[in-house]
C-alpha positions, 0 to 999 in steps of 0.5 A, a space after each residue: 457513526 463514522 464512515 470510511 470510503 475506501 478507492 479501491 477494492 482489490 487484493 488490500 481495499 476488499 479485506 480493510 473494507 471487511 476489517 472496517 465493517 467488522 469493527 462497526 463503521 459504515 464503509 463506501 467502496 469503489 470498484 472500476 468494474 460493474 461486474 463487481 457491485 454486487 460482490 461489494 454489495 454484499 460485503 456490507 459496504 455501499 457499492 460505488 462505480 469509480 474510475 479515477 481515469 474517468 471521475 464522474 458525478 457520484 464521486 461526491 456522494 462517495 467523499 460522503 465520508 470523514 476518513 478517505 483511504 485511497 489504494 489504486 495504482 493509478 499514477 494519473 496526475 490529472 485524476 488525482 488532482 480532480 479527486 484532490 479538488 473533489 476531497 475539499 468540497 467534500 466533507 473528508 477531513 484525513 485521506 490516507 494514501 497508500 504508496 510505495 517504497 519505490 519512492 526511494 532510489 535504490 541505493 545501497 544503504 538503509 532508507 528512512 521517511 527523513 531521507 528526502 534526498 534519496 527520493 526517486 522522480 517517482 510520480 508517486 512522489 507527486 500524486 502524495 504531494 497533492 493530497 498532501 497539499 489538499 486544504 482543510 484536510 490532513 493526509 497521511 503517506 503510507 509507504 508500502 514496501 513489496 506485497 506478500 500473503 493472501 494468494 501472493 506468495 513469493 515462491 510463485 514469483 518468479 515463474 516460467 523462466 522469469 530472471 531475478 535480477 540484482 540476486 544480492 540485493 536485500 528483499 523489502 516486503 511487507 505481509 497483508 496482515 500488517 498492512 491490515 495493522 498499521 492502516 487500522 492503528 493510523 485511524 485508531 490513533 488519529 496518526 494524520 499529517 505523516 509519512 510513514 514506511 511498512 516494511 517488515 523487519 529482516 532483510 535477506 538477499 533475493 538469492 536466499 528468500 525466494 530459494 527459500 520460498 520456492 522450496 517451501 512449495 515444493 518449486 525448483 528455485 528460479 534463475 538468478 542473473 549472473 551479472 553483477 548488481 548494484 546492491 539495493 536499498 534496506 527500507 527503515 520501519 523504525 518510525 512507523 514502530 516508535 510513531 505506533 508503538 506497532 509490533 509486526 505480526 510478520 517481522 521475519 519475512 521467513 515467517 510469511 512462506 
């Protein structure tokens, strides 16, 4: 039976860990807080206490594993290169690494997984480059664009008089279930050694989606700034479609509020 270690079991890692469970694979899952061990305990999946600011001794006994799906927000240089160190002595043969669209500048045109020049200083940027650079394992980049569902809805976020700023620019987001998707069909289709983006279809202003979305839970709309913005990025998921043949569950950002 293959198993899959899961860092990280917040907002996506506890639902993929379950998805994975379902499915028939044996699942390690980490947390960072004790307090949390029985709760993974009970989903089924092989509880470890692990904080990449801190790697100590069981970290190998999580890396017990053919497919690592890594999914924190730390940007800590040093951990990660102790974890890619850890990854090769390991028996962890494709480590899937979930990162960010904000690796792209935010340019005014449309970005894609070819645009190398258009990539930010973004630590991201090096923490991909060491699990990428990990010898005798391929690793998958998968590069998330704003996280929206399962209690992260967009017409909350921008409360208590929080300011949207750059109103005009176009919105890049991604729903969890697709997130859900397209991690699932990476494993189902051995899709190792890529670089991929996960953002939904359609690109409405800030302006027009989070009125929207406010709106649709009864919420005035928030405050736009009046100064004059830059534009912004529209991120490209064309790959991630063709390379899939993926269908989105939420093209249309609309659908998700």
């Amino acid at each position: 039976m293959t198993t899959i270690s899961i860092l990280g079991s917040g907002w996506l890692g506890m639902p993929l860990a379950q998805h994975f469970l379902k499915q028939g694979f044996q699942v390690n899952l980490s947390t960072r807080t004790a307090d949390r061990i029985p709760e993974l305990d009970e989903s089924g999946a092989k509880p470890f206490l692990i904080d990449i600011d801190a790697l100590s001794s069981n970290l190998q006994s999580f890396l017990n594993a053919s497919i690592l799906i890594i999914n924190i927000t730390s940007k800590n240089i040093d951990g990660f290169k102790q974890l890619a160190a850890a990854i090769e002595a390991s028996p962890v043969k494709h480590v899937l690494f979930v990162s960010s669209t904000s690796v792209y500048q935010n340019v005014p045109q449309v970005v894609s997984e070819a645009d190398i020049e258009l990539q930010s200083q973004s630590p991201l940027l090096d923490i991909e480059k060491i699990l990428a650079d990990v010898p005798g394992c391929s690793a998958t980049l998968l590069r998330f664009s704003g996280l929206i569902g399962d209690g992260r809805h967009p017409g909350r976020f921008f409360r208590n008089g929080k300011v949207v700023q750059n109103p005009d620019a176009p919105v890049n987001l991604i729903h969890q279930q697709d997130c859900l998707g397209i991690i699932d069909q990476i494993i189902q289709q051995n899709c190792w050694g890529e670089v991929l983006n996960g953002c939904a279809d359609t690109h409405p202003s800030k302006r027009e989606f989070y009125s929207a979305a406010a709106e649709k839970l009864g919420r005035p709309a928030p405050e736009f700034s009046e100064l004059a913005g830059q534009g912004g990025k529209i991120v490209s998921n064309e790959k991630v479609k063709k390379r899939l043949n993926y269908a989105f569950s939420y093209a249309d950002v609309y659908d998700a509020i």
